[in-house]
Each structure stands twice: as structure tokens, then as C-alpha cells.
Phi, psi and omega in degrees: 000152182277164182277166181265166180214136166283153164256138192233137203229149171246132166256157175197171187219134121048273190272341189242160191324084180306336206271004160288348193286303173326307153317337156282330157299317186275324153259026133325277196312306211278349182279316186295305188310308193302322156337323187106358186226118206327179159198186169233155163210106173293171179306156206278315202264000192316305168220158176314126190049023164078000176237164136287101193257311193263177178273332159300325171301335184271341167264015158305300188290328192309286195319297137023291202288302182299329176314318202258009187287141211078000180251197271293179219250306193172154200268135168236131180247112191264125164258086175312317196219162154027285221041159203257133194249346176297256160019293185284339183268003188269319172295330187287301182001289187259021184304331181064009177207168192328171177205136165255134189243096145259135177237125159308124191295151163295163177229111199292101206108010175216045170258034188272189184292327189280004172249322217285123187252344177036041153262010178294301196313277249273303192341283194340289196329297138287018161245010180261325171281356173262330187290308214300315169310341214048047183255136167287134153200185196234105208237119173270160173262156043254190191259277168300115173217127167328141171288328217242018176251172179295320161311323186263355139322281202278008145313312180280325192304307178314280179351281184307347188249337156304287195299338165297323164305302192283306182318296203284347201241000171305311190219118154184167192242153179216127197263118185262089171294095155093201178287162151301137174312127195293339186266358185231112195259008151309346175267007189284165171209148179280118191274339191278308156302339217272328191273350183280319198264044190087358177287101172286131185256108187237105165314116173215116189333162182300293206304345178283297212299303171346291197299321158301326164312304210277356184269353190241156168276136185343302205250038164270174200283338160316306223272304179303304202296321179276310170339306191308301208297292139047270179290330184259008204259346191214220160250130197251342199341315193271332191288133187293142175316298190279344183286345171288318174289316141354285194278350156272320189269336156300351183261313180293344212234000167288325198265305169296344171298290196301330174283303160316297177281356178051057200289136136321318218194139153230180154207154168220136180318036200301343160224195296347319187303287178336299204279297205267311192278315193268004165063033174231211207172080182313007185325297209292322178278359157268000190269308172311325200265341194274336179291326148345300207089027187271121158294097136252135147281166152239200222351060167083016183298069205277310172312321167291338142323330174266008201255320177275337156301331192299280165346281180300307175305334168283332205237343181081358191249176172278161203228129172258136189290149167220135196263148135311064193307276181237095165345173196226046216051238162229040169267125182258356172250016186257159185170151202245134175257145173188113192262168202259029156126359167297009192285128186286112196328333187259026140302316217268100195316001133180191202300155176271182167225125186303117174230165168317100192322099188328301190285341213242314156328313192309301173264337171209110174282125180096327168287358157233041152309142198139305187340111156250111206248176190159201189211157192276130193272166175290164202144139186296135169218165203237116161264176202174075178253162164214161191243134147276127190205083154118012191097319184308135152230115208255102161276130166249131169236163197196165170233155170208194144239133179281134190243183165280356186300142190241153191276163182264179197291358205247349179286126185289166156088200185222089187247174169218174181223113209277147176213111156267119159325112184049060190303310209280324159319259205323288186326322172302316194282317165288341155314293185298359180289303199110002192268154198280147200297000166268174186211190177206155185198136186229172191269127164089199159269094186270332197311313162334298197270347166280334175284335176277342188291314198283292221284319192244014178230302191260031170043021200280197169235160183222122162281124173270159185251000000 
């Protein structure tokens, strides 16, 4: 994968100490790099003392800046000193991408005149003239930090997962495998708001994928090749032979869609039809395409797609669809979270095992094969769904952990059992919410960063919980 890369911007004023600025270029850089991550900088000599002050120096940069569009990720904007909001605002305006605002701290014995940076003051400064402009931007704690301490370490790490969000989710698409599921109109969505906010929705009957199915032959080399990948990705040991090919050529013909279309994101109708006309249960391949780095949803889930591409874009691991299942005895803060087997397996306390599907069984034994149940391993995690609603698209983000506590043996599928603070509070306000019995969920603690992405970059609305 390419490294993200920063564009690194300097700022100065005047009145305060110009000979910080050189030190500041240099611990920048060892500040991105030792990170893992790349940067742009311009020459030293570009403008007077390597920084920007005036607005002709800012449109130096600007210009600068367009020279290099598209090689960067997003912009750090560094304050040795004071810095100029004129200035800044003349090179940043049009950057189009995430701006991280760092100041540097004063150091207690280097408050002399030749030292002194007063950028706790100035940050206020450029960030009352970027609200006034209406420039986005990003500002963490602490409000003064060193490049080169561990806070500021984890600024940048928080940054880079900001700028993956707001870059992938300005523009993408998510491809919608067959009809809304007929029984649950708990999944609609608009598509006509969904497109206001860069989302494309690109739609394809059940029955053409059927019909794709039925174009490959047992033994081409697609439907074997995927069969192999299949077998090693999970336990296939119970599942009939031919219902393991059934679910390599639905999965192969899941692959040519993401490929013809250049898909981001899928969902897909996964029952009735799936059960009754091809006699599989697409679980275990959405678990697969989510280990992938494929974003699937099942039953037509788009919004939780978009909540789990979101995700994925922060933490880099796969992100899962979830039912509200089962209370947890009478620990009220407790909840059994669970889907009938999509989960991506390095979720999972280890490989799952492919069964005849339970609910489907129930009435045609042999017709849901796919199910990959097994139980959701422990871990900080981030929840998350959204709604179109009213033109709006309105989001909730919140946090918990997935725990060891363990389910007993006869529960089907793949659940785990999640424990959120003052559970029984939220739950009320997402019902009365309109929000939907799914819920989506990635690995660690996202909330930082889906909330500055959504609220100040990407224009969504947030619900707090």
C-alpha cells in the first residue's frame, strides 16, 4: 500500500522569533516519518524563513500546493510561533483536503523575547479565521504540542485515519445485489440524499446474478480456484462438495460485479431466493469479501455499509454487519450482538465452521448451506449506523467492547457478547431515532475520528447517544 503523505505547511508572524522556524521543519519531518509516513515540504527558500506570513507568501504556497495535487493525503499546518491567519488562509482555501492545525508549546526558561512563540494564543487565531472562511479543519488535544513527543505521535496516527475517511467517503459506490429484503422495511434508504453526498448506488436484479451463476461450469478455473481459497479460508469439512461449488460461483460472479463496476462496497439479498432457487446461504462469502477488505453488507443493508466502509477506512481491519440480538441475562449493560455467519473471520476467536444454515433448515434441510458460525473474539470496538431521512444523512457513533463472556453451545450463527455503558438509555433514543435493528462494528475506538470526519468535513448529521 502507498504511504499517506502530508503536505507540511509553516507559518510565522513577524513580531515573534523567525530562527524557530528552521527547527521546525526538521522536526516535522522526523515527526511524520518515524510514523511511517510520508510528507511534501517546500524549499527553504520558497518564502522568506521557509514559512508563510503574508498573503503573497500564501499564495506561493497555494501555488505549491496545486503543483502536487493528488500526491497528498492531507495538510499539517505547523505553528513555531504566532503565525499569520492571513497568510494561511491564502495558501489553505482551496487545499481540498483534511488541514491538522499544530502549535507549538512555550518551554518554561525560553519565555525571552528570542524565544517566546505565543502559539497557544495564535492557534485561537487560525482557527476563528478559518471558521470565518469556512475552512475545515482539525484541531486535537492537547491545544499546544511538541512534533516530536508521543501525543503527537498519536495526533498523527488519529489525522491519517481522518484523512482515510473523509478522501474514501467524499466519492463511492456501493453495489446493491438483488431487491430490499421484502420483509424488512427497516433497511430502506434514499437514494436520491444518498447521491447528494457523493454516494452512488448502482443496482442489480437477483435474477441476472442467478443467471450468472448458471453461465459457469463446475469445472472452470475461476469457480475451482475460488473453491480452493474457500477451503482454506474457513472449515468447509461438513458442507457436500457441490454446495462448496454453488458458493465459489456465487462468489465468483460477486467478484465480477466488484470488478465491472468498480464497486467500494456491496449488500446483498441473501434469503429467501438464495435458499430456495441456488440451495446455499451466502454468509461465509461475505465474511470472506469483508476479510478481503470488500465491504459486505447482507439483507440489503446499505446503510450499514456505509457505516462499515467508514470504519474500515479508520482502523484499516474489517468491519461487521450485527443484529441487536439477545439481552445477556440481567446485566443491563451487557447485549448478545449477532449475525447468522458474515463476520470476518479475524474478528472471530478462530476459524468458523460452514453449516446448513438453522433458520432455513428449519423448513428445507440442505438449503442453507454457507452459515459460518463461531463466536466474535474480545476487543475495544466502535458501533455505528445511519439513516436517510428528511434529504439528511444522520448518524450515530458510540463505543463498547466485545468481552469473553461466553454464549452457550446450542446458539447458532456468530455472536459475541458486547458490554456498553448505559446501554438501556441508548437503546431507547435509537428506537425513537427511526434507527435500524442492525447495528455495524469495527475493532478499537473510532469515535474520535468518525466524529470530526462526519461533523467537519463530510457534512453528515450526528446523533449524540
Amino acid at each position: 500500500m502507498k504511504k499517506m503523505t502530508f503536505a507540511l505547511y509553516f507559518g510565522n508572524r513577524g513580531f515573534f522569533p523567525e530562527g524557530l522556524i528552521a527547527g521546525a521543519r526538521d522536526e516535522m519531518i522526523k515527526a511524520v516519518t518515524d510514523c511511517g509516513y510520508d510528507y511534501l515540504i517546500p524549499d527553504a527558500d520558497m518564502t522568506r524563513y521557509g514559512a508563510v506570513e503574508t498573503r503573497q507568501e500564501g499564495w506561493k504556497y497555494a501555488e505549491w500546493l496545486k503543483s502536487h495535487e493528488g500526491e497528498y493525503d492531507g495538510v499539517i499546518l505547523c505553528m513555531p510561533n504566532f503565525s499569520d491567519e492571513n497568510g494561511a488562509v491564502a495558501a489553505l482555501e482551496n487545499c481540498g483536503k483534511p488541514i491538522l492545525i499544530q502549535a507549538y508549546p512555550d518551554e518554561i526558561g525560553k519565555m525571552d523575547f528570542e524565544h517566546r512563540r505565543d502559539s497557544y494564543c495564535g492557534k485561537f487565531s487560525i482557527e476563528d479565521v478559518f471558521h470565518q472562511y469556512g475552512i475545515p479543519y482539525t484541531v486535537l488535544e492537547p491545544h499546544v504540542v511538541h512534533p516530536l513527543s508521543d501525543a503527537f505521535a498519536q495526533n498523527l496516527r488519529d489525522f491519517a485515519a481522518i484523512c482515510r475517511v473523509v478522501n474514501g467517503m467524499r466519492k463511492f459506490s456501493i453495489g446493491v445485489l438483488g431487491a430490499r429484503t421484502t420483509k424488512f422495511k427497516t433497511v430502506r434508504y434514499d437514494e436520491i440524499t444518498l447521491q447528494k453526498y457523493g454516494i452512488t448506488v448502482e443496482a442489480f436484479d437477483l435474477s441476472e446474478l442467478f443467471w450468472r451463476v448458471e453461465q459457469y461450469a463446475d469445472d472452470d478455473v475461476k469457480v475451482t480456484a475460488k473453491a480452493e481459497i474457500l477451503k482454506n479460508y474457513t472449515d468447509f469439512s461438513k458442507c457436500p462438495a457441490d454446495k462448496l461449488i454453488t458458493l465459489a460461483k456465487v462468489s465468483v460472479v460477486i467478484d465480477d460485479y466488484i470488478a465491472e463496476y468498480k464497486l467500494d462496497c456491496v449488500t446483498l439479498r441473501c434469503w429467501e431466493e438464495m435458499q430456495t432457487v441456488l440451495g446455499v446461504a451466502p454468509c461465509v462469502l461475505l465474511s470472506e469479501l469483508n476479510d478481503r477488505g470488500i465491504v459486505a453488507s447482507c439483507e440489503i443493508d446499505l446503510c450499514s455499509a456505509i457505516n462499515m466502509y467508514s470504519m474500515q477506512l479508520a482502523s484499516e481491519k474489517p468491519t461487521a454487519c450485527v443484529d441487536w440480538n439477545n439481552n445477556y441475562g440481567d446485566e443491563t449493560d451487557k447485549v448478545i450482538l449477532f449475525h447468522c455467519g458474515p463476520i470476518a473471520q479475524s474478528l472471530m476467536t478462530a476459524k468458523g465452521t460452514v453449516t446448513d444454515h438453522k433458520m432455513f433448515a428449519k423448513g428445507c434441510p440442505g438449503c442453507g448451506w454457507g452459515s459460518n458460525e463461531g463466536r466474535i473474539a474480545a476487543f475495544p470496538m466502535t458501533f455505528s449506523n445511519c439513516k436517510t431521512e428528511d434529504g439528511k444523512l444522520t448518524f450515530y457513533v458510540d463505543e463498547g467492547e466485545f468481552l469473553e463472556d461466553e454464549i452457550e453451545q446450542g446458539f447458532f450463527g456468530c455472536g459475541g457478547v458486547a458490554h456498553i455503558d448505559d446501554l438501556e438509555r441508548k437503546l431507547l433514543k435509537l428506537g425513537r431515532n427511526g434507527f435500524r435493528h442492525h447495528t455495524a462494528v469495527g475493532m478499537g475506538h473510532m469515535s474520535l475520528v468518525l466524529n470530526e470526519a462526519f461533523r467537519y468535513y463530510l457534512g453528515y448529521d450526528i446523533i449524540d447517544l
